[in-house]
N, C-alpha and C positions, 0 to 999 in steps of 0.2 A: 108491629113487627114488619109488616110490608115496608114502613117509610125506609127503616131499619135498612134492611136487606135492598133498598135499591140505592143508598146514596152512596156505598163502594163502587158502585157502574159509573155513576158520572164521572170523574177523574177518568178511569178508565175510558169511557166514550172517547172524552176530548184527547187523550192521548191517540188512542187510534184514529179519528177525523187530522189530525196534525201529520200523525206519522202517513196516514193516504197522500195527502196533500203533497209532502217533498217527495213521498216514493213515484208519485206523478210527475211532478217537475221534473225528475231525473231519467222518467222513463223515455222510450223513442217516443218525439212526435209524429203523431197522426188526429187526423179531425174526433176519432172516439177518444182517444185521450186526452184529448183538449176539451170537451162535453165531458167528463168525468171531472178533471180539474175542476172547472166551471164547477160541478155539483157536492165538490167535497169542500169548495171554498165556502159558499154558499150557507153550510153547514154549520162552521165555524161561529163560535160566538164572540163579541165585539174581543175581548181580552187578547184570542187566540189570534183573530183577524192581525188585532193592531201589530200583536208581536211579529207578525208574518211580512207584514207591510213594514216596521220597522228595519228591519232585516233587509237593506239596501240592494245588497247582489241577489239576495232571495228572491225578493219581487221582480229586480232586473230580468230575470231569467223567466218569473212566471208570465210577465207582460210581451216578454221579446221570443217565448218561444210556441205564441199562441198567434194564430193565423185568424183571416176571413179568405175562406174559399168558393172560389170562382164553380157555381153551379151549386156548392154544399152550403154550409153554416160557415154563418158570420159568426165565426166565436168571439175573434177578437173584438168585434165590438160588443158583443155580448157581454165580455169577461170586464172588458171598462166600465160598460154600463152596471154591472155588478160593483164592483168597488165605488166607481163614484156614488152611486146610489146609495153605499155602507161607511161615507167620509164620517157621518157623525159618530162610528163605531170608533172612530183613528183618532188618537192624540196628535200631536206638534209632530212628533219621528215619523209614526207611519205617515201622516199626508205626508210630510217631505218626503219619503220614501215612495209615496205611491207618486210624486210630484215627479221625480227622478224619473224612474220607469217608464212613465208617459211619456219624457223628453225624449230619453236615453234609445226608445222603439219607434216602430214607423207606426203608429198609431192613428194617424191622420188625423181629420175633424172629427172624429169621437173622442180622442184622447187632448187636442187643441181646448173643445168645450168642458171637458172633463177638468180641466188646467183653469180655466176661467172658473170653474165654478169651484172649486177646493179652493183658492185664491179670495174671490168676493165672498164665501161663507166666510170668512175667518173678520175677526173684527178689533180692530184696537190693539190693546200690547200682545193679542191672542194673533195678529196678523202680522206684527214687528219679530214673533218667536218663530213665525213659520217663514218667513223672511230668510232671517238667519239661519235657521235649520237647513233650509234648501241651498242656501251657501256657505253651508256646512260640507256639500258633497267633496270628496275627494279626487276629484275629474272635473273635466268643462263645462260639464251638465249646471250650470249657476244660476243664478236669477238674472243676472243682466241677456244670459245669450238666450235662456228661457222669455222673455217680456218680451227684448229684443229682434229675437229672430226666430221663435218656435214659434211663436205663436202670430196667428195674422195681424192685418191692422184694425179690425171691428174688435178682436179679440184682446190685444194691446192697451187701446183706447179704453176700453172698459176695465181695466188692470187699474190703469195707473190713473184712471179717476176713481176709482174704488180707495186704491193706495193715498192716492190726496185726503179724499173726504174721511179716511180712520187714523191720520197722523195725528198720534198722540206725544208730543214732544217728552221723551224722556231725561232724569236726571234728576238731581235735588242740588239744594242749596243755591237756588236761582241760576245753573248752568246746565244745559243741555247735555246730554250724553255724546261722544265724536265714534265719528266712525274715521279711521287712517289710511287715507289714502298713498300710496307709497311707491314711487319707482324704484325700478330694479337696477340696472346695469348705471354701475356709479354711486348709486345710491343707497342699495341696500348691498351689493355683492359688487368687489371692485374685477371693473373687467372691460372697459372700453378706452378713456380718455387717462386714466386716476394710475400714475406709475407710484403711488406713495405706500402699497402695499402689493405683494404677490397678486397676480391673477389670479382672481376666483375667492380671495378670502372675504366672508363673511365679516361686514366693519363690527369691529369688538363695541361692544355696549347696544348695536341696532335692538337685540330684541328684546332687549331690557327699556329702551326705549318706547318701543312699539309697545310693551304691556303696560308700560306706565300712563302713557295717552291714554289706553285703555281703560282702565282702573278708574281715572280719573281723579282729580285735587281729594276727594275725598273716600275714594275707595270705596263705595258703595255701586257697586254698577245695576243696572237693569240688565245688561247683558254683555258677555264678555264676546272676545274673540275678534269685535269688529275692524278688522284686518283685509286689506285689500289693494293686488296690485295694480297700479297702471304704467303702462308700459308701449311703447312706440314700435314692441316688435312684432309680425305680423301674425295674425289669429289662421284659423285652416276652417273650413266647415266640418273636419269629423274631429278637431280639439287636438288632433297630435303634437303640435307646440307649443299649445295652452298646458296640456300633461305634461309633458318633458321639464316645462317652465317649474308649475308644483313641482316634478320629481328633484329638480334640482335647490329648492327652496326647502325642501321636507330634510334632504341627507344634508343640510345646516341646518338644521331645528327648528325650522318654521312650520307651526301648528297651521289649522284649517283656515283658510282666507279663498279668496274670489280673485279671479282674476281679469281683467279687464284690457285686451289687446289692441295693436293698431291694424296697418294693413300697409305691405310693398311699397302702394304710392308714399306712404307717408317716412319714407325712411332718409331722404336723400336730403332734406333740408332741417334746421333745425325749427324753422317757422313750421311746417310741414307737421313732424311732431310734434311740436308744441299744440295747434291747432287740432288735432286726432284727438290726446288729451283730455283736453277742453270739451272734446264732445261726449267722450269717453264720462266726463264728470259729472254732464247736464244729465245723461243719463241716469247716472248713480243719485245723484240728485233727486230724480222723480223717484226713484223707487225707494229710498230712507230718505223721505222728508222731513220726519220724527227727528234726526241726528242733526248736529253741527257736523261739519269735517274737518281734518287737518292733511294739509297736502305737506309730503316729504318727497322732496326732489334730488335735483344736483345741478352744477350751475356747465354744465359739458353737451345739453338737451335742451339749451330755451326755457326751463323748467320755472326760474325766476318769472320767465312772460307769462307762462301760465299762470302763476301766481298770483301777477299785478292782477289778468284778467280775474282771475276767483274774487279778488279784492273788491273788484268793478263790478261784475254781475253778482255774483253771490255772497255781497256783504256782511248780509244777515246773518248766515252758516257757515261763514268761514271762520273756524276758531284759532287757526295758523297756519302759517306756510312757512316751510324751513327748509334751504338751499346746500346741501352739500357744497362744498367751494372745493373742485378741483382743477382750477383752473390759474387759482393765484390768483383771486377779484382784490384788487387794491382797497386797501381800508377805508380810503374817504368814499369809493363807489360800495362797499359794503354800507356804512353808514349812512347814504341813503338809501337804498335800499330798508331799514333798517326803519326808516323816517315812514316809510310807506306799509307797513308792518310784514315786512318780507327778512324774516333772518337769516342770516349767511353763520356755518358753523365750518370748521374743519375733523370736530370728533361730536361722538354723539350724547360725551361728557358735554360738552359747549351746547351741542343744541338742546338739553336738558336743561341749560341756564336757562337758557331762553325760556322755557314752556314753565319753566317754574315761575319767570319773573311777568309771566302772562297769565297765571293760576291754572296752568291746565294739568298739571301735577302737583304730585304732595312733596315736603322734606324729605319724609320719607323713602319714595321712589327716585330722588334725585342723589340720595348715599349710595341706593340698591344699583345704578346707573351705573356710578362712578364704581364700585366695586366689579359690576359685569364686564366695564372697559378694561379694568388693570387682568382680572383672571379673562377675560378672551384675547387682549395681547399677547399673553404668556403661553398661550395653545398655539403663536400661529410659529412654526417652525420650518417654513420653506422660504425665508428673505431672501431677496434679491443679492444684497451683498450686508453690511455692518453698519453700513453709514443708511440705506434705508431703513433701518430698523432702530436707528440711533434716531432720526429725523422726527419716526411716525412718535418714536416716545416722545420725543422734546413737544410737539403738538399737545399730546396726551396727559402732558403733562402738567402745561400751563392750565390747560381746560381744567385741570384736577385742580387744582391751586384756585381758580374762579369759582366752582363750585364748593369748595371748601369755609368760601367768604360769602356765599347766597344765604340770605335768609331763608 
């Protein structure tokens, strides 16, 4: 009769330990309400923890609105030391979430070692998932700027040899899983050099493309999503261009990706960018060693040079590079190019040839392509005049006719 009569309370508890917890987070801070926080978190058992910690802006708010004070309690280190202490309590979401939150606040070297150590516990495709999750965020908070620049160089260095020695190369069928490396302006959203569409339009078939890479020749993935820009335009230290960048990628359809910036100096030559890039890449490089890549460019950006160089340094992982051509590259300088495994497309029907006659897609996804091309043409309703929208078809259309004749 006792067991009886007490296992209605449980539920109950945890409901009231949960509803303390946000009525706290919401209440005015002060140092007693941040030692209450502390104590009702504490409380919490793994389940309720992790959903807490899941809960991105939730934790944001619990980590950023908790102080250490000058003369009082060091909560805030207190409060990390608490969570880090309860990482084994967190799935994949919460550590990313409690990952965030440490970035995202001034947390200092408790929350730096706290990053270090949620990082090297994690091991094998259980470290590839938390990987991804953290560049899952919706803001600049990502693994590059997090390895990069949150964290010191003692703290870094032991990242990214942890990250070496648990690459577990994923994929079946004797080919590695890609992560897509992708620029922006020309390339994915026409808007600098490229008069062959409206400003600003999103090139029909891109992100049919980009899922296809994804997906992979056989549709089996380890993990979806691996989507990511790089881009020669310049980064900020609180992310407001980095955001702006997502916000304008998101109101065209583009789901969760990383983004990867350059900086001022690098804007004025195409060497310049190009070179940013490249560094941009090595980096990406150490931290999903696991992956092959594929770089998508434009030939408006040096983008081709970077390529050659991927070709040269990073032979091994480079599973394609594919060139936007808005430039009008003449056919026999495309064909070499071509010779060197650097393809030049005009639609992203065309560079879908391309990746299917390299295996890095299925049949499949090369119909689904060609179909996203014809319905995203048909949406874009601001032409310039009759004759560019006659042009972009005739391109659109050969590419349709080549892909028609692909095995």
């Amino acid at each position: 009769m006792t067991g009886d009569a007490a296992t209605p309370g449980a539920p109950l508890a945890v409901a009231e330990g949960l509803a303390a917890v946000r009525d706290l987070v919401h209440a005015r801070t002060d140092p007693a309400r941040e030692r209450a926080l502390i104590a009702a978190l504490s409380d919490l058992d793994a389940t309720r923890l992790d959903q807490l910690c899941s809960d991105q802006p939730f934790i944001d708010r619990v980590i950023g609105t908790t102080q250490d004070h000058v003369g009082g309690a060091d909560n805030l280190t207190d409060l990390v030391a608490l969570l880090a202490g309860r990482a084994g309590d967190l799935g994949v979401t919460g550590r990313a979430g409690l990952v965030h939150a440490l970035q995202a606040s001034r947390t200092g070297a408790a929350g730096r070692a706290a990053v270090v150590g949620l990082l090297t516990a994690a091991r094998g495709t259980e470290l590839t998932a938390l990987k991804n999750a953290i560049d899952a965020a919706d803001d600049f908070c990502d693994l590059e700027r997090l390895v990069f620049e949150y964290l010191d160089p003692e703290g870094r260095d032991t990242v990214l040899a942890h990250i070496a020695a648990q690459a577990v190369p994923l994929g079946s069928s004797g080919r590695r899983e890609v992560k897509v490396l992708s620029d922006v302006d020309d390339t994915a959203v026409c808007s600098l050099r490229d008069t062959r569409y409206p400003s600003g339009t999103l090139y029909p078939g891109v992100l049919a493309f980009w899922a296809a890479l994804d997906q992979g020749p056989d549709q089996l993935p380890a993990s979806v999503g691996d989507l990511a820009f790089l881009t020669a335009r310049p980064g900020d230290g609180f992310g407001l261009i980095e955001n702006r960048l997502r916000s304008m990628l998101r109101r065209r359809g583009v789901g969760p990706s990383s983004v990867l910036t350059g900086g001022f100096a690098h804007l004025f030559t195409r060497e310049a960018m190009a070179a940013q890039k490249l560094d941009n890449i090595r980096r990406y490089t150490a931290l999903y060693p696991e992956y092959d890549l594929v770089f998508v460019g434009d030939s408006g950006q040096g983008d081709a040079a970077v390529g050659e160089a991927l070709r040269a340094g990073h032979a091994a992982v480079t599973a394609g590079v594919f060139v936007h051509d808005v430039t009008g590259t003449p056919p026999t300088v495309r064909d070499d190019w071509a010779q060197r495994g650097i393809w030049f497309f005009d639609t992203y029907v065309g560079a879908a040839v391309w990746a299917r006659r390299a295996g890095l897609i299925s049949l499949e996804w090369l119909g689904r392509i060609a179909e996203a091309a014809v319905a995203d043409f048909q949406t874009i309703a601001d032409w310039d005049d009759a004759d560019q929208r006659l042009a972009a078809w005739i391109r659109l259309d050969a590419d349709l006719a080549e892909a028609a004749s692909t095995p």
